[in-house]
C-alpha positions in Angstrom: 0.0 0.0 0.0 1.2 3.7 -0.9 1.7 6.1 1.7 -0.6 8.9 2.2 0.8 12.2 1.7 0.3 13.0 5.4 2.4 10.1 6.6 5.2 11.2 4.2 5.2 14.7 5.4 5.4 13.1 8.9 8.3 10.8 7.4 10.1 13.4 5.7 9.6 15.9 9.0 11.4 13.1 11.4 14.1 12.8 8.5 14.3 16.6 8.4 14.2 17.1 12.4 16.8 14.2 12.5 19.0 15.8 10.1 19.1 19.2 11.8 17.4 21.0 8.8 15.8 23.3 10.2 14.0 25.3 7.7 12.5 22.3 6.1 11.7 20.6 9.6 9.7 24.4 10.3 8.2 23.7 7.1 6.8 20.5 7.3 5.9 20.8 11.1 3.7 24.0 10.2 2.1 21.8 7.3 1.7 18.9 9.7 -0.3 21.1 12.1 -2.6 22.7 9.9 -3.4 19.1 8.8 -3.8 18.4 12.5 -5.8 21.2 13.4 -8.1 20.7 10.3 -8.7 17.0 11.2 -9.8 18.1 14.8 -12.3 20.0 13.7 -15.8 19.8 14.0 -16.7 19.1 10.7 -14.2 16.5 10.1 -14.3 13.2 11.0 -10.8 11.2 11.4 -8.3 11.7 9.2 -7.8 13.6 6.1 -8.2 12.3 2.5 -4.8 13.1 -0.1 -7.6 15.3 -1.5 -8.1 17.4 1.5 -4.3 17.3 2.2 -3.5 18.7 -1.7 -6.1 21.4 -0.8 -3.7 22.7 2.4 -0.9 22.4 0.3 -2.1 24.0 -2.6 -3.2 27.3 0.1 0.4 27.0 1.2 1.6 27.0 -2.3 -0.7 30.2 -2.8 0.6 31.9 0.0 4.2 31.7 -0.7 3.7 32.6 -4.3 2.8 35.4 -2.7 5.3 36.1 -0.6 7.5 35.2 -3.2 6.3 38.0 -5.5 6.4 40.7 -2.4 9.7 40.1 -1.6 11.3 40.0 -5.0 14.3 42.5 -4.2 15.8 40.8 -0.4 17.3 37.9 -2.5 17.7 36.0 1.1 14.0 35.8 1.8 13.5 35.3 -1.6 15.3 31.9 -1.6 14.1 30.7 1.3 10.7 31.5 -0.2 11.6 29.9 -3.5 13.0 26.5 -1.1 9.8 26.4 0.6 7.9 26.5 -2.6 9.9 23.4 -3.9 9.1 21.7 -0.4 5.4 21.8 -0.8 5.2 20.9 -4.5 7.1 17.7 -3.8 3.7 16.4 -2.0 1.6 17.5 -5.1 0.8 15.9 -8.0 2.0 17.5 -11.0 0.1 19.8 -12.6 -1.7 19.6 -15.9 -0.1 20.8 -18.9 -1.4 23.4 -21.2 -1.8 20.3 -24.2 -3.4 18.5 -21.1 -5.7 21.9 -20.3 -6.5 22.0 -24.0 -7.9 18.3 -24.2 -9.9 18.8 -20.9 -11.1 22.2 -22.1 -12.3 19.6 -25.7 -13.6 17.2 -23.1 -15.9 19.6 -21.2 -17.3 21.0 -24.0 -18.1 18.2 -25.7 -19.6 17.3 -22.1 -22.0 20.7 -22.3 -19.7 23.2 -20.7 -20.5 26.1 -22.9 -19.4 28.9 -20.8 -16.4 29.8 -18.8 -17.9 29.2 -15.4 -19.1 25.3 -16.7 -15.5 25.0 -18.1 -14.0 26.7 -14.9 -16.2 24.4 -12.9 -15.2 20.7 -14.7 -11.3 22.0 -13.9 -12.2 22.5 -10.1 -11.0 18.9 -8.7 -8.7 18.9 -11.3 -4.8 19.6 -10.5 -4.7 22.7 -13.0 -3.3 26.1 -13.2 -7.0 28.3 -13.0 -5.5 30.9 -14.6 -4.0 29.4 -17.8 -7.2 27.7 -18.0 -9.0 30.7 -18.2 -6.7 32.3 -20.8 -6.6 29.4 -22.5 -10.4 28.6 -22.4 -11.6 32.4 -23.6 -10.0 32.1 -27.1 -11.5 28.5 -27.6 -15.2 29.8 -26.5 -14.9 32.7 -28.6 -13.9 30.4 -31.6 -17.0 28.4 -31.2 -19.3 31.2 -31.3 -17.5 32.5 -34.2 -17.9 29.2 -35.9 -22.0 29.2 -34.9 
């Protein structure tokens, strides 16, 4: 059986807290309790899905984009931001590429997506950059209603 993503981010933090690495053992142990804490509450029941898990990881992978893109000119807090970044996407699945995007977008309008929020909304449990898909879906909708 494959590991859950949880119990390699556990895994990885003993390696990391073993191995005296501190910024990823911060890392990981702040992921670990935001997992924790989401699993304790109320409306959650045990543990986490990989699902639920990508979803933390992907607001962590949000948030240091951002703080990627505010701290752009102190080259020190920009690595450590850019080594943090790598960290978290090494527990997502890759991300779909933009020949990938273009299939899907095919796929869900061949399905009866016929606007960008149906499109938008057949990419939402898929692991997808939203905003390529939007730039890629607008040129491909206004095609079809060219083509009407």
């Amino acid at each position: 059986m494959e590991m859950t993503i949880k119990a390699k981010i556990t895994a990885d933090f003993l390696i990391a807290f073993k191995a005296r690495e501190t910024e990823k053992k911060n890392l990981l142990g702040l992921i670990k309790a935001t997992i924790d804490t989401e699993e304790k509450s109320a409306n959650n029941q045990g543990e986490l899905s990989d699902e639920n898990v990508i979803k933390i990881l992907a607001k962590f992978e949000k948030n240091i984009g951002e703080i990627i893109s505010a701290v752009s000119n102190d080259i020190d807090a920009l690595a450590k931001a850019q080594a943090e970044l790598s960290i978290v996407k090494s527990y997502m699945p890759s991300k779909l590429t933009e020949d990938e995007i273009k299939a899907e977008i095919e796929k869900a309008i061949q399905n009866g997506a016929t606007n960008l929020g149906g499109i938008m909304a057949w990419f939402k449990d898929k692991q997808a950059d939203k905003k390529l898909v939007s730039s890629l879906v607008v040129p491909i909708l206004a095609n079809l209603l060219l083509n009407k």
